[in-house]
N, C-alpha and C positions, 0 to 999 in steps of 0.2 A: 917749369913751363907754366906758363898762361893757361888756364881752364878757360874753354871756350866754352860762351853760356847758351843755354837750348833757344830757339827762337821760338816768339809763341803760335807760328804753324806747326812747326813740330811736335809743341805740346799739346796741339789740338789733335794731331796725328794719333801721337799716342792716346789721348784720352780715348781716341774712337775706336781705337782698337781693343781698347780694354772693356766697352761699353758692350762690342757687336756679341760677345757671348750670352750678354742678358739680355739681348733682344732676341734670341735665340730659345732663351729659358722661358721670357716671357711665352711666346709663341707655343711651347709647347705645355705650360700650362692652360692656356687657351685651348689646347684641343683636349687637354685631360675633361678641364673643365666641363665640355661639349661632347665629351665623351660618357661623362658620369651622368647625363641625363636615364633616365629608365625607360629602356625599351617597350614600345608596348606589346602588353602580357596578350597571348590567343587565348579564347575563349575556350575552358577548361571542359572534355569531354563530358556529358552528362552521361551516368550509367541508368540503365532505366530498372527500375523499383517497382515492384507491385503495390497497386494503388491497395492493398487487404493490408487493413492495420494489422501487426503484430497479435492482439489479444482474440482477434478472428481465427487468424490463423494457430493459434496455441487451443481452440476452442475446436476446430477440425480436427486435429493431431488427438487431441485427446477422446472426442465424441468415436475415431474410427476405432480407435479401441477397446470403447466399449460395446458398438454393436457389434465387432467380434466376440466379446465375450459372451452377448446376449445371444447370438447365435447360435454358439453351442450350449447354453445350457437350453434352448428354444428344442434341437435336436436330443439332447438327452430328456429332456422333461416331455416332449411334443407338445407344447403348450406357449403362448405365445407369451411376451416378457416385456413389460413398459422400457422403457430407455428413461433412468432419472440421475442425472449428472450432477455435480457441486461445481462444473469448472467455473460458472458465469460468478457464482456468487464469492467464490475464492480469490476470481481479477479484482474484484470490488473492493474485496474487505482491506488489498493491497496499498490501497492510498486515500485509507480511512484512521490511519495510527499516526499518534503525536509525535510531533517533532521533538529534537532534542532539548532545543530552547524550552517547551512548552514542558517538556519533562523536567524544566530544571528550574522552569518556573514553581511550580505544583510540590517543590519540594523532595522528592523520588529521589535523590542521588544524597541523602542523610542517613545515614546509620544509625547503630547505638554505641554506648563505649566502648572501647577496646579490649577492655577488660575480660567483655563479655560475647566475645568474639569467636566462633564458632572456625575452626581450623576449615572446616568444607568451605567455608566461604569465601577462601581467601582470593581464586580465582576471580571473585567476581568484586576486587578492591580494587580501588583506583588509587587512594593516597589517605595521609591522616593526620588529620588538622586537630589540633591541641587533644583532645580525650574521645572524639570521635571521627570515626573509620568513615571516607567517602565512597560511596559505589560509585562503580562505571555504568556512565548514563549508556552507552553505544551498547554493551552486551544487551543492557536492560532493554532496548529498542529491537534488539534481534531475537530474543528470546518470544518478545510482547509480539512481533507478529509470528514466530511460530506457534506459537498460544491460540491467537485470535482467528486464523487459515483451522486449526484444531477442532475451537469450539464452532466455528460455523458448518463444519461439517458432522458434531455433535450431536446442534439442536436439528441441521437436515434430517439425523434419522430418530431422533428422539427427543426426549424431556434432558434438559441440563438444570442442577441444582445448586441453587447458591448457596452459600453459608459462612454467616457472620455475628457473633454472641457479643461482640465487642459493644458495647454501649456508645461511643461516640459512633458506629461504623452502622447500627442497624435501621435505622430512617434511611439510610441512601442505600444500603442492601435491599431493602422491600421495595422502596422506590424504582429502580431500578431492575428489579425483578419484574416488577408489575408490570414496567412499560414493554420489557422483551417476553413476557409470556414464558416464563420460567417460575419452574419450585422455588421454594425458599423457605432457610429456620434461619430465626432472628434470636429468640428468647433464650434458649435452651437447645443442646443435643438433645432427643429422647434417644436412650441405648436402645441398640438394636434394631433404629429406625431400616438399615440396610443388609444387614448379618441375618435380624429375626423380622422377616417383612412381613410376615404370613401374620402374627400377634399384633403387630400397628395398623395391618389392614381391619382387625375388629374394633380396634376405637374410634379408626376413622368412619369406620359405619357406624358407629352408635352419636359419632359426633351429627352425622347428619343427621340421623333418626330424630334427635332433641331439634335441629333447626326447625326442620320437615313440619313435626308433633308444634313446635312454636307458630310458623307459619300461617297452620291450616285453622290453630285454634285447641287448648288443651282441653279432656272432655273429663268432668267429674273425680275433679283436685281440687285441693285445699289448696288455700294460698304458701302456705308451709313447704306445701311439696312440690310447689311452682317453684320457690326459692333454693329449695334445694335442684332441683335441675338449672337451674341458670346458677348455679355455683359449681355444679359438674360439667357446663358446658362452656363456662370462664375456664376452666382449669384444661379441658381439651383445645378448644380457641386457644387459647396462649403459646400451644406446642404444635398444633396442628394447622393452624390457620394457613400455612404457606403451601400447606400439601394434603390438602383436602380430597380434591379429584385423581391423587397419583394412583397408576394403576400398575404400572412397572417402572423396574429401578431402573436410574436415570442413567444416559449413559456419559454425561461426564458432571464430574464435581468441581464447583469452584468453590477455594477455600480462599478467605481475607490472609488470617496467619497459620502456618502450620503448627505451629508451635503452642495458640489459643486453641486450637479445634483438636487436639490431639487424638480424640475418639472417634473422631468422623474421618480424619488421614487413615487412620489404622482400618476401621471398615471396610473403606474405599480400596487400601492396598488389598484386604481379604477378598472380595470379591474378585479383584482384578480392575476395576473402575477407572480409568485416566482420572489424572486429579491436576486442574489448574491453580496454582497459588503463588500468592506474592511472599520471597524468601526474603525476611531479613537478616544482616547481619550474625543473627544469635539462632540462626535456624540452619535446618538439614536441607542442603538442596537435593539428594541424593532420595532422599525420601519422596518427592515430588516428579508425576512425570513431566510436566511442562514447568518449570520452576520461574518466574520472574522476578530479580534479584531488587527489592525497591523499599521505601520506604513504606509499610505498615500500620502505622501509628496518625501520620498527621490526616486530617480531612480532607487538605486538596489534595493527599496523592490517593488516599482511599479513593475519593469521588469519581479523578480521574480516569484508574484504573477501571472501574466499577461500570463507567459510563460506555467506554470501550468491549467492555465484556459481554454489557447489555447489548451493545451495535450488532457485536459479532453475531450473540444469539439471535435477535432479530430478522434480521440478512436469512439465518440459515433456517426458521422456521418459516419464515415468509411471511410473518403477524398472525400465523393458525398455531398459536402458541397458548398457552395458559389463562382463561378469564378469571379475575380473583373474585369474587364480591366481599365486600365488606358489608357485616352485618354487627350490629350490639343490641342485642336482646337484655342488656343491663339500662336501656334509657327508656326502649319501646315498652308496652305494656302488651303482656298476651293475653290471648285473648282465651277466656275459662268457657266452656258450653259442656252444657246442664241440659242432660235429659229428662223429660216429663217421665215420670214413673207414672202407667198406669190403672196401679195396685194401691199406692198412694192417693190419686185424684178418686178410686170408688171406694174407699173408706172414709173417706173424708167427704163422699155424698153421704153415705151411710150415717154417718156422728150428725151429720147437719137435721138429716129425715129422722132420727132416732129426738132432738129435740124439739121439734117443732113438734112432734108427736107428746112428748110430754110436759109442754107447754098449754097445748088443747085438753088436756086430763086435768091440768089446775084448774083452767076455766070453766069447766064444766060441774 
């Protein structure tokens, strides 16, 4: 049989039938489409905040209780009691410490070799590049402001003393000392500066007694023995010069290395003395009570260790800290004063009236 061929209504038919589903799909991607638009968002509750910053409020919390404790000792003593807090100068000192870039700039995160590597230290290693050990900057930054919160509350109730013999390290140790009004030994340990303080207090008086005696003018000396006192008072100056006016021991110590200052850590432990120092690699951190793990040696991290130190102490004395004067009685000339002896001037009328008298016996 014949196949009869579709006509082309037909196949218009069908094409239309097959079409109306995707007008169907089209459509209802059209409302997806218009569907996916983003509703608009309401306006998100505001909770309401006390307009008292944060460091106000941590600055109430802490002041109440301290007039509670001044209260009672106001009742046991019956005597009335100042109110002197550290909290103001503690927020401060909080976002006054180097970042970790600037710590990494300065050098701080270098050790020494491996070799020479101190098993206490190891917590405080980051990793290790060909023959030397890297510290971790991040402890070192957490350690450095519990340090820094330390010494400002330190120099609040006392003298802090710095100490550094290191030759590349002592111009920025004095320097620095000077501007926060703090002690300082640059030269030399003297032993027993803090063990035997009662025997350094007599040299420090004799040391001034010689400026004093310089000052005013020295009275019926040879030059000889001019020379010898400004050779005993180079040799006191040299050891003294940083703690001239100390009248009580300091109540904390910064130490550059523990490990160079060996004799002044040990002191410090004997008393009892908080001791702040930079550990490195080849050092005891255990020995130290605020330990910060860094590099020692180079001058940007001494400096900016050092500079930091200086802030803290300043903050906490309030600039009523230490006045140095520099003085050199090896360039100035002193000054000699010479008594008229009165016994001297009338015998020496006498010799003169003794020859005029026998001058007149020739002539006559």
């Amino acid at each position: 049989m014949a196949t009869k061929k579709a006509s082309p209504k037909a196949k218009s038919k069908v094409v239309k039938k097959k079409t109306a589903p995707k007008k169907a799909v089209k459509s209802v991607k059209k409302v997806k489409a218009k569907s996916s638009k983003p509703a608009p968002k309401k306006a998100p509750k505001v909770k309401k905040v006390s307009t008292k910053p944060v460091k106000a409020v941590a600055k109430k919390e802490v002041k109440k209780e301290v007039k509670k404790e001044v209260k009672k000792e106001e009742k046991a003593s019956g005597k009335t009691v100042e109110i002197k807090t550290y909290v103001e100068k503690e927020i401060k000192l909080k976002g006054k410490l180097p970042d970790i870039k600037e710590l990494l700039a300065a050098g701080v995160q270098f050790g020494h070799k491996t070799k020479r590597l101190n098993p206490k230290m190891s917590d405080y290693i980051h990793s290790r590049r060909w023959d030397i050990h890297i510290i971790d900057v991040i402890k070192t930054r957490e350690n450095l402001e519990k340090a820094v919160n330390f010494l400002g509350k330190a120099a609040f109730e006392g003298g802090v003393l710095f100490v550094g013999t290191k030759r590349q390290a002592q111009d920025i140790i004095e320097r620095e000392a000077r501007r926060a009004g703090a002690y300082f030994i640059v030269n030399r340990w003297p032993g027993g500066l803090l063990t035997n303080f009662g025997l350094i207090k007599r040299s420090l008086k004799r040391l001034l007694e010689i400026e004093e005696s310089f000052d005013k003018g020295v009275e019926n000396m040879t030059k000889y023995e001019i020379s010898r006192m400004k050779a005993e008072w180079d040799r006191l100056n040299r050891l003294y010069s940083g703690i001239k006016t100390i009248e009580q021991l300091p109540t904390a110590v910064v130490i550059l290395d523990s490990n160079y200052e060996k004799v002044a850590l040990n002191e410090a432990k004997r008393l009892s003395i908080p001791v702040v120092s930079i550990v490195d690699t080849n050092s005891n951190p255990d020995e130290v009570d605020y330990p910060i793990p860094g590099n020692d040696d180079a001058l940007s991290s001494i400096e900016m260790f050092m500079h930091v130190f200086a802030n803290a102490v300043l903050e906490g004395n309030g600039g009523k800290g230490v006045k140095h004067e520099t003085k050199n009685y090896n360039v100035t000339e002193v000054k000699i004063k010479r008594k008229e002896n009165p016994l001297a001037s009338g015998s020496e009328g006498e010799t003169q009236a003794e020859g005029s008298d026998a001058k007149v016996e020739e002539k006559n």
